[in-house]
N, C-alpha and C positions, 0 to 999 in steps of 0.2 A: 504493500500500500504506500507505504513512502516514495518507493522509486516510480511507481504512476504518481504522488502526489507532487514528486520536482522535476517530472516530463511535462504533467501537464501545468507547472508555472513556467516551465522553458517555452512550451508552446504557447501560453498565452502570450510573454515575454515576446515573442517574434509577431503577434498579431498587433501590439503596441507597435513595433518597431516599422511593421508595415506602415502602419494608422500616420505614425511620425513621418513617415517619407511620401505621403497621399498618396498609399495605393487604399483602397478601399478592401479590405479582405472578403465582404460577401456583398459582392456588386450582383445584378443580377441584366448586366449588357452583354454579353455574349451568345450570340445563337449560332451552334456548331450548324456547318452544312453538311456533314459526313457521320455517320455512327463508324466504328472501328471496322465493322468487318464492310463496309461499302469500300474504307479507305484502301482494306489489305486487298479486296479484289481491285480496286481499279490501277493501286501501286503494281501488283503482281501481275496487270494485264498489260501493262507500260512498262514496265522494267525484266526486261526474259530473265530467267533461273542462269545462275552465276555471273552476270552482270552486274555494275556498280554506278549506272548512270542514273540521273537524278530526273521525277520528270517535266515536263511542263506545267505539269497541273499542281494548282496549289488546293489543297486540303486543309477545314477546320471543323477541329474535332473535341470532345469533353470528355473527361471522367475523372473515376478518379486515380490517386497515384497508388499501385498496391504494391511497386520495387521500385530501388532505386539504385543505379552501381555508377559511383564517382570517382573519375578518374582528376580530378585536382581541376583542370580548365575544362572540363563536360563530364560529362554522365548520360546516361542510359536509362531514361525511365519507363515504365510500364506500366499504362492510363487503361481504366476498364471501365466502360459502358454493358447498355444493355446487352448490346449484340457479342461483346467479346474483349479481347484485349490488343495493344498496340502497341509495340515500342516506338518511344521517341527518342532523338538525341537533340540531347541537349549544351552546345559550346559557345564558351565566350567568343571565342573569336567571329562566331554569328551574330550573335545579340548585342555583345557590348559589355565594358563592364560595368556600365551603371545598372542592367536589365537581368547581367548573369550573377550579381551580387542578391539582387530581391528573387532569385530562383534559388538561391541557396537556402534562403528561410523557407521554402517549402518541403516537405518531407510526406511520410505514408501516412497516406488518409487524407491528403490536402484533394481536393479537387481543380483540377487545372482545364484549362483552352486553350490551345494548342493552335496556330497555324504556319504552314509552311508546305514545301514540295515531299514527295517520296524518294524514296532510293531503297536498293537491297546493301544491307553489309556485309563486306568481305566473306562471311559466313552464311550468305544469303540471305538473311532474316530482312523481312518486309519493316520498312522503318520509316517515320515521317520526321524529316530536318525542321526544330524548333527554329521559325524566324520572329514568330512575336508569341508570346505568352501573357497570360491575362490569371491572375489568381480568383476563384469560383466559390472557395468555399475551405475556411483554413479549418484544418481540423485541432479543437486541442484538448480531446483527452484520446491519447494515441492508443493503436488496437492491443488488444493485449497479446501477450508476448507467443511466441511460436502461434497465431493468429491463424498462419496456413492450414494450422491442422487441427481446429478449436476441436475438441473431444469431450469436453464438461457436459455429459448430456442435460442438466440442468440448466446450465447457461445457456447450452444451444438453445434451449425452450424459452428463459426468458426475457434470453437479447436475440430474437431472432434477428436482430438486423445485422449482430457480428455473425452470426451464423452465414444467413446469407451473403458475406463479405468472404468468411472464410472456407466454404465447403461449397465446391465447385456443382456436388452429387447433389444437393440440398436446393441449388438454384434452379437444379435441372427437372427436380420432383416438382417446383412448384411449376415452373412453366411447362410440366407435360400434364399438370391435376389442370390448369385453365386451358389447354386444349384437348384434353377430356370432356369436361363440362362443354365447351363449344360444339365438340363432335356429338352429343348427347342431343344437345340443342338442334342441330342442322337435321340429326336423324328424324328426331320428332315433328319438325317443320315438314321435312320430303315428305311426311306422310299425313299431312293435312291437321296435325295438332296444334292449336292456339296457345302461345303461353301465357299466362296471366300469372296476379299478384292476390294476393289475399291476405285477411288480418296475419297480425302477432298475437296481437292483445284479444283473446276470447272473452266473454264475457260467460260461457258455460265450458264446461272443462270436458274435451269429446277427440272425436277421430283416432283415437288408439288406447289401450292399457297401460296405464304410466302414471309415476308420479307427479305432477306439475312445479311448476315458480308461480307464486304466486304475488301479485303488487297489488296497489291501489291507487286510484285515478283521482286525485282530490274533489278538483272539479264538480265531477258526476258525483263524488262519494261512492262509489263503488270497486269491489271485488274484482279482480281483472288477473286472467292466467296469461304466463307465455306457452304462445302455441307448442302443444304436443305434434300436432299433425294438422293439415291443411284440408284434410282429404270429408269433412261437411261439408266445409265451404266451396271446394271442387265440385262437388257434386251436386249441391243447387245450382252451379251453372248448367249444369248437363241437363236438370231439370227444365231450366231456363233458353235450351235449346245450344249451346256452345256443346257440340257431339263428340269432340274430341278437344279434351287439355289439358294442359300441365306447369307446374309450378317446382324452378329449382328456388330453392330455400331455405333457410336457418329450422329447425326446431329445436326446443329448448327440455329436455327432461330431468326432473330433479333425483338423479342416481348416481351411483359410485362411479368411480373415474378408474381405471383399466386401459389394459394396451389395447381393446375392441371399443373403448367408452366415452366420448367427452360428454360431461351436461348440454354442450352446444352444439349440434353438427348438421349437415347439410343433407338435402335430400333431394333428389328429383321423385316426384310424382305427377302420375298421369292418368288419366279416363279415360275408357271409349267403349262410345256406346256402341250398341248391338253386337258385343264382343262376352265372351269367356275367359275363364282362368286358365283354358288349355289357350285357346288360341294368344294369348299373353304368352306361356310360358315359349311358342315358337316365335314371337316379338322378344323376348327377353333373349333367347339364344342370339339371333341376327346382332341387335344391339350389343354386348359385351362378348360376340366373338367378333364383329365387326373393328370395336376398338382396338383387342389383342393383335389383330390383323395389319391395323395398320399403324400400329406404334410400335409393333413386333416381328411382324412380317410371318407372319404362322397362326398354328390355331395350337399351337403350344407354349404355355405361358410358366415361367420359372419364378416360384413363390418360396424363399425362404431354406434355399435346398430343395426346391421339391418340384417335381416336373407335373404342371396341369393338362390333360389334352382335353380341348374345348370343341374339339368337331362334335357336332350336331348329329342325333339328337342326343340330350342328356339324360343320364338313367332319371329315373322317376318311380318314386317309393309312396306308398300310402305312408299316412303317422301310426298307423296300427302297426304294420310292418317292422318303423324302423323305433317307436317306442318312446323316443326322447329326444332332444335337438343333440345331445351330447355325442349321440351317435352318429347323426347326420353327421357330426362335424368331424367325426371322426372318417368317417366315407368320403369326405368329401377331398380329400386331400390329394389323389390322383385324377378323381374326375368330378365336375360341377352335379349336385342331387339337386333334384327337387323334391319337395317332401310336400305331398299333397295329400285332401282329403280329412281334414281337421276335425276335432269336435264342436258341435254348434258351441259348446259354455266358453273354450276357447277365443271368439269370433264374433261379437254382437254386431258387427256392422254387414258380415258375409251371408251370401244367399245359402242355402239348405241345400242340399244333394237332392233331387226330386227321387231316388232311388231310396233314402234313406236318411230321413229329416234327423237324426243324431249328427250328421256331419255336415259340412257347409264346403262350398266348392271353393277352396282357397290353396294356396302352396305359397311356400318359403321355398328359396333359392339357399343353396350352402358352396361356397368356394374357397377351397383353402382352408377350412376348419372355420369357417365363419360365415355366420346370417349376412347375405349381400342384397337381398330383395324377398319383398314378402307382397303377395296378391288375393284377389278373390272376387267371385263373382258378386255383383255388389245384390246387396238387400233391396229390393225394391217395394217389398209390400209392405204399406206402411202400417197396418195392425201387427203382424209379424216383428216391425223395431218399437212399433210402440212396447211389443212387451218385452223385448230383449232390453227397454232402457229399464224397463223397470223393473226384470231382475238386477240390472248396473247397480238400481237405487238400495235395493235389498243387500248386496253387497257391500256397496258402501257402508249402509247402517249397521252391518257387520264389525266394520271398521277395514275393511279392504281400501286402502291408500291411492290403489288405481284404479280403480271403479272409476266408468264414465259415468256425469251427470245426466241427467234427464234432458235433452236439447226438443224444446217443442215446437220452437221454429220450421227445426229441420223434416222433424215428422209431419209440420205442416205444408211443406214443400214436396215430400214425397207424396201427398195426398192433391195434390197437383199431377201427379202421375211423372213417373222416371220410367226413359225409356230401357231395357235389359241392358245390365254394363258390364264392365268388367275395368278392375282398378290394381293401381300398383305402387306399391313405395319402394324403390333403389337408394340403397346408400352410399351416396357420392364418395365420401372420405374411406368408406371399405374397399372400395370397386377399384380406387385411389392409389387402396395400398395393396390392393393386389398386382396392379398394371405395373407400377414403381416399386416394387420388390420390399415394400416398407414394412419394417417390422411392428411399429405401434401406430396409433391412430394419431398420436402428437406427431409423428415426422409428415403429416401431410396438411393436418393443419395450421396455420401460420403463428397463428396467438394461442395454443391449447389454454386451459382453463389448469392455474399452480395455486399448490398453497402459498403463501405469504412470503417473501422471502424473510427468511429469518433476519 
């Protein structure tokens, strides 16, 4: 702590020094015309492999400084943006020494702009000649130490943003979890699905078994949950003629934290009408073998040591069968199960088996040892949920914590008539960490949910 606490009065110290010779440390005039890797392809298309000519074109470029190797009258830095990283050099005999005297108060973690031509060095490497420099953003409390290889798995969690600085793997899980969710999005659009938004804030506590958060709204004076699930509210639109849609989004559940668990996590759900829980589960194959496919290039996905083969169709087990989830998950670990066929007491929002009102047309997806998506044909008659709510209510009075409330809205809605549906909840941050080989649900979420720091 001390030697972070007289790095970061030396780096303050240098931000003064700046301020004294009017450079401004966090101006915000600079707009690069180049990301890093535009620069290295258009150096690298002008400059042929073992050449050392410089080229016509001049390049400006941002990031930040994550190395630095000083040779007394230049140096050799390496600026990283979104797209990648860059070396530049950097020499007085370029700049000058009034401009390469204020380059030397910048160190790692400054963020710099950079303009000048390309060239390759002796060594090949793709490089942009510092001719003006502009300081972006001084940084001063400097990363912490062997930074390259931050390994604290707690701190990765609650400084993700050193994380993100220092682990190359971690930058790469994020930006393949937001082209996921894209790829999700585009599949559901190609097929005539609407996405929509819906509350947070319930005012009856419904759409899944679970314990809620609950707050209060001054205003109104009222009782107010964070959404457990979306999936009421989805479905009086369907009532209300929207035939196919879907909602990715936060839900909020008040339970234990686990490498399968956050209180907070994401979900895609979706409707469609005059659909089934079979016909979903051959929708649920396309989609998450479609991802594997092309983020992987196969229908063979590597989970944690463990090889999945995702070719189509996937085994499918009643719950009589396989007994427990603990078992699915244990089956599930070379190929994707579905475990279908539930008990109605299970299911209060799922339609009945018309072969056999004990069970309801519903399945759970298992991959990798883990629940990834769970469905079912929806309920539509509404005496049928009227009394499914109010065994919920019996329940509850029991003292059952995840008993759904009685929602009358909604059974007034379905008495409006819902056309036959079939519905589905996918767990983004599972789906997540399966694709991204992650082992806990924190490596895909950005902010996880910590205790306190001590």
């Amino acid at each position: 702590m001390e030697s972070e606490d007289r790095l970061m009065q030396e780096r303050i110290a240098k931000v003064a020094e700046l301020r004294a010779r009017g450079v401004n440390p966090y101006p915000n005039d600079f707009a690069p015309s180049d990301t890093m890797s535009a620069a290295l392809a258009g150096i690298g298309a002008e400059v042929a492999e073992g050449a050392e000519a410089v080229t016509g074109r001049r390049f400006r470029i941002a990031g930040r400084i994550v190395a630095v190797r000083s040779f007394g009258k230049a140096a050799f830095v390496k600026l990283r943006d979104r797209s990648g990283e860059l070396q530049v050099h950097v020499k007085r005999d370029t700049l000058g020494d009034e401009a390469f005297s204020l380059f030397l108060l910048c160190e790692g973690g400054d963020f710099l702009g950079v303009e000048g031509p390309g060239f390759r060095t002796r060594t090949g490497e793709v490089t942009v000649l510092c001719e003006r420099f502009s300081v972006l953003g001084k940084a001063v409390r400097p990363l912490p130490e062997k930074w390259h290889g931050l390994k604290d798995v707690e701190a990765r969690y609650r400084q993700r943003y050193l994380d993100l600085i220092a682990n190359a793997e971690v930058m790469r899980a994020f930006r393949m979890r937001s082209r996921i969710v894209s790829r999700m999005r585009a599949f559901l659009d190609e097929r005539d699905f609407l996405e929509v938004e819906t509350p947070l804030l319930h005012s009856v506590r419904g759409g899944a078994l679970a314990k809620p958060f609950v707050t209060h709204h001054n205003a109104l004076d009222m009782r107010l949950y964070l959404r457990i699930a979306p999936e009421l509210y989805l479905k009086r639109l369907v009532v209300g003629g929207l035939e196919r849609v879907y909602e990715i989004g936060r839900n909020f559940r008040n339970e234990g934290l686990s490498r399968r668990h956050n209180p907070e996590f994401t979900m895609l759900e979706f409707y469609q009408a005059y659909a089934t829980a079979t016909d979903l589960m051959a929708l649920t194959e396309e989609l998450i073998g479609g991802l594997a496919r092309e983020l992987h290039g196969g229908n063979t996905l590597r989970y944690q040591g463990s090889s999945i083969d995702l070719t189509p169709p996937w085994p499918r087990f009643s719950y009589q069968e396989i007994g427990d989830e603990e078992k699915a998950e244990r089956m599930s670990i070379e190929r994707p199960v579905f475990v279908h066929r539930w008990p109605v007491e299970s299911s209060p929002l799922a339609r009945r088996v018309d072969a056999d009102p004990r069970l309801v047309d519903r399945f759970e997806l298992f991959i990798g040892g883990m629940e990834v998506a769970n469905a079912f044909s929806e309920l539509n008659d509404p005496a049928d949920q009227r009394a499914r709510f109010a065994e919920q209510l019996e329940r509850a009075g029991r003292g059952d914590a995840e008993a759904m409330e009685y929602d009358e809205d909604y059974c007034r809605a379905l008495e409006h008539g819902m056309p036959p549906t079939a519905g589905e909840g996918v767990g983004i941050d599972r789906i997540v960490m399966l694709l991204c080989d992650q082992p806990s649900i924190r490596d895909v979420i950005l902010f996880p949910l910590l205790r306190p720091d001590p």
